[in-house]
C-alpha positions in Angstrom: -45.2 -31.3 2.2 -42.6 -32.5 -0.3 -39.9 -30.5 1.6 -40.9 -31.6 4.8 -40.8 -35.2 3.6 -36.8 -35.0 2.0 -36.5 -33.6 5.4 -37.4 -36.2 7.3 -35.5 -38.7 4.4 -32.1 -36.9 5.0 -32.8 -36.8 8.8 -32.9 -40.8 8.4 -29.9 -41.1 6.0 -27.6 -39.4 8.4 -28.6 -41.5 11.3 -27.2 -44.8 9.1 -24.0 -43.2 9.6 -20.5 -44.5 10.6 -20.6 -46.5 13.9 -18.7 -43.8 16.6 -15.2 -44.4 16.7 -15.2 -45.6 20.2 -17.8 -48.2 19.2 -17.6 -51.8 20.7 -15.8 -54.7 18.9 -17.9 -57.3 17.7 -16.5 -60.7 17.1 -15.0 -61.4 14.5 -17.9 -63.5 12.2 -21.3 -65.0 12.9 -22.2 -68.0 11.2 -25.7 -66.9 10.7 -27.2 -70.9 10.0 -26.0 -71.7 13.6 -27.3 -68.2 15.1 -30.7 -68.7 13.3 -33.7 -70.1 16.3 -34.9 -69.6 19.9 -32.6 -67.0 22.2 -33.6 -66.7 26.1 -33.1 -63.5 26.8 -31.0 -64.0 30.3 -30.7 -60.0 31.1 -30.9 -56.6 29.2 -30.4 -52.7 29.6 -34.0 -51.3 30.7 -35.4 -49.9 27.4 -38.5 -48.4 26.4 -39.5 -51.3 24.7 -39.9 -53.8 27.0 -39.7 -51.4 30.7 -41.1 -48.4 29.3 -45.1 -47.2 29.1 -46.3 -50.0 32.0 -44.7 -52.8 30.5 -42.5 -55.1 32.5 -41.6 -58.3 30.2 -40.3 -61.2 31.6 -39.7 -64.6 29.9 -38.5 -63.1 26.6 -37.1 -64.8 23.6 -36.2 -64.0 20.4 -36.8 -66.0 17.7 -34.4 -65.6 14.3 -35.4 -67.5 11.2 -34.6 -67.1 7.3 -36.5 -65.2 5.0 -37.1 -66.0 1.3 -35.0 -62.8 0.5 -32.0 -63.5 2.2 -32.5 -61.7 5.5 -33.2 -62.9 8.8 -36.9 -62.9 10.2 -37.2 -61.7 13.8 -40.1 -62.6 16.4 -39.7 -61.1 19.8 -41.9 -62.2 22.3 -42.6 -61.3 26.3 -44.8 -62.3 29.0 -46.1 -59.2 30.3 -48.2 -59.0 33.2 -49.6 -62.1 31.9 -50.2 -60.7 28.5 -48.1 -62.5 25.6 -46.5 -59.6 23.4 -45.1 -60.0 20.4 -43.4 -58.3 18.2 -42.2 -59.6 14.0 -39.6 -57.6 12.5 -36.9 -58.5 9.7 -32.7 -58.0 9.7 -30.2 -58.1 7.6 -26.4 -58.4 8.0 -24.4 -55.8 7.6 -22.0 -56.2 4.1 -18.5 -56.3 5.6 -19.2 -57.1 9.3 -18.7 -60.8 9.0 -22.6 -61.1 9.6 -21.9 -59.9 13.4 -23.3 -56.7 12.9 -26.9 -56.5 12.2 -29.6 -53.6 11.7 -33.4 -54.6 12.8 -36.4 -53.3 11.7 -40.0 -53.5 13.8 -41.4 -50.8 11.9 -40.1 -49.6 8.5 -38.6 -47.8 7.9 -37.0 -47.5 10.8 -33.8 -49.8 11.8 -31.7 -50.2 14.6 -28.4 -52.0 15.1 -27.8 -55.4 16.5 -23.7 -55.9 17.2 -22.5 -59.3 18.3 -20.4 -58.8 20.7 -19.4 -62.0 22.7 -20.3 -65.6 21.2 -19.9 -68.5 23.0 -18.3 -71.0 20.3 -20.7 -73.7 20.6 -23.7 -70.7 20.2 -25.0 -71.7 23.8 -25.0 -67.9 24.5 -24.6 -64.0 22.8 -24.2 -60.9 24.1 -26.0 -58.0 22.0 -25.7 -54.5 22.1 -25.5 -51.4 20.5 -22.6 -49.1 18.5 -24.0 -46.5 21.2 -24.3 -48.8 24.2 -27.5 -47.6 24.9 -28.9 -51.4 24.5 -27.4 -54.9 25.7 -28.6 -58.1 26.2 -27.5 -61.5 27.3 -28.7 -64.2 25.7 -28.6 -67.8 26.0 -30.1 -71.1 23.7 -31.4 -71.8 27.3 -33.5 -70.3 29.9 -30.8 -70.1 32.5 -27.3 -69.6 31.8 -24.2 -71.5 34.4 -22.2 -69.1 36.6 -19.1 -69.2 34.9 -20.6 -69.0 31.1 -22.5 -65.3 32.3 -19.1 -64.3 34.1 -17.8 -64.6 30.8 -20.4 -62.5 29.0 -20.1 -59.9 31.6 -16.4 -59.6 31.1 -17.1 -58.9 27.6 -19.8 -56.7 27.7 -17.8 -54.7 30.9 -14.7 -55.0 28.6 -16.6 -52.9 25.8 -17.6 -50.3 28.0 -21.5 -51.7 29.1 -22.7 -50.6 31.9 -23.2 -54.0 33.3 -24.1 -52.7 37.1 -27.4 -51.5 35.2 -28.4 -55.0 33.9 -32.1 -56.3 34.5 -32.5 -59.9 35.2 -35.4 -61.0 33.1 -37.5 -63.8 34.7 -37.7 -66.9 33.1 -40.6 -69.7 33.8 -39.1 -73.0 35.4 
């Protein structure tokens, strides 16, 4: 038992490894008081957690808030098939990454990474994604985002290697 469980420990450590060295560029610092609130979640990479098992979320948002311990709370929430989902989690920033790199956690003690990469400078909008672009998402303060403001966050999520062409629309209500 003991051995399986420093297994499983040193299976975990190494996946909090270096980002690859082909990673994408986040920008250069979040300012994590004007991040903090209610994200629209404009499009996203079909993942397992919101596409997989029968679910099909639509008019998502993500909700960031501060936490008595210094990290960020997290509440995720989807409309799915009628259903509301939710889901709480917690964050932190990563030391060193200007806050734009983040790792997320659902269900300790498990984390994943949340990179910054595109910030509109008034925080109207964010693209998201992950060291092994696996995960994006477009995100915007509200539930539709202009023409020109998601060509933008295309160009920079294309620009870092995304493949955009595979992006999900996520309904939003009216």
């Amino acid at each position: 038992m003991r051995a399986a469980l420093l297994g499983a420990l040193l299976l975990l450590a190494g996946c909090a490894g270096a980002p690859p060295a082909d990673a994408p560029r986040t920008v250069p610092a979040v300012e994590l008081g004007r991040y903090l609130g209610t994200w629209h979640e404009i499009a996203r990479l079909p993942n397992r957690f919101q596409d997989g098992g029968g679910r099909a979320c639509e008019a998502v948002t993500a909700t960031y808030s501060p936490r008595d311990d210094g990290g960020i709370g997290v509440v995720n929430r989807c409309d799915d098939a009628g259903k509301l989902r939710e889901a709480t989690g917690r964050a932190y920033a990563v030391p060193g990454s200007g806050d734009a790199r983040l790792r997320v956690s659902f269900f300790w003690p498990f984390y994943g990474d949340y990179w910054v990469i595109g910030l509109d400078p008034g925080y109207r909008w964010a693209v998201v994604g992950a060291p092994d672009r696996r995960y994006l998402w477009v995100l915007a303060r509200e539930r539709r985002l202009a023409p020109a403001e998601w060509s933008r966050a295309i160009a920079i999520a294309r620009s870092e290697g995304f493949a955009v062409e595979r992006l999900r629309l996520t309904r939003q209500p009216d």
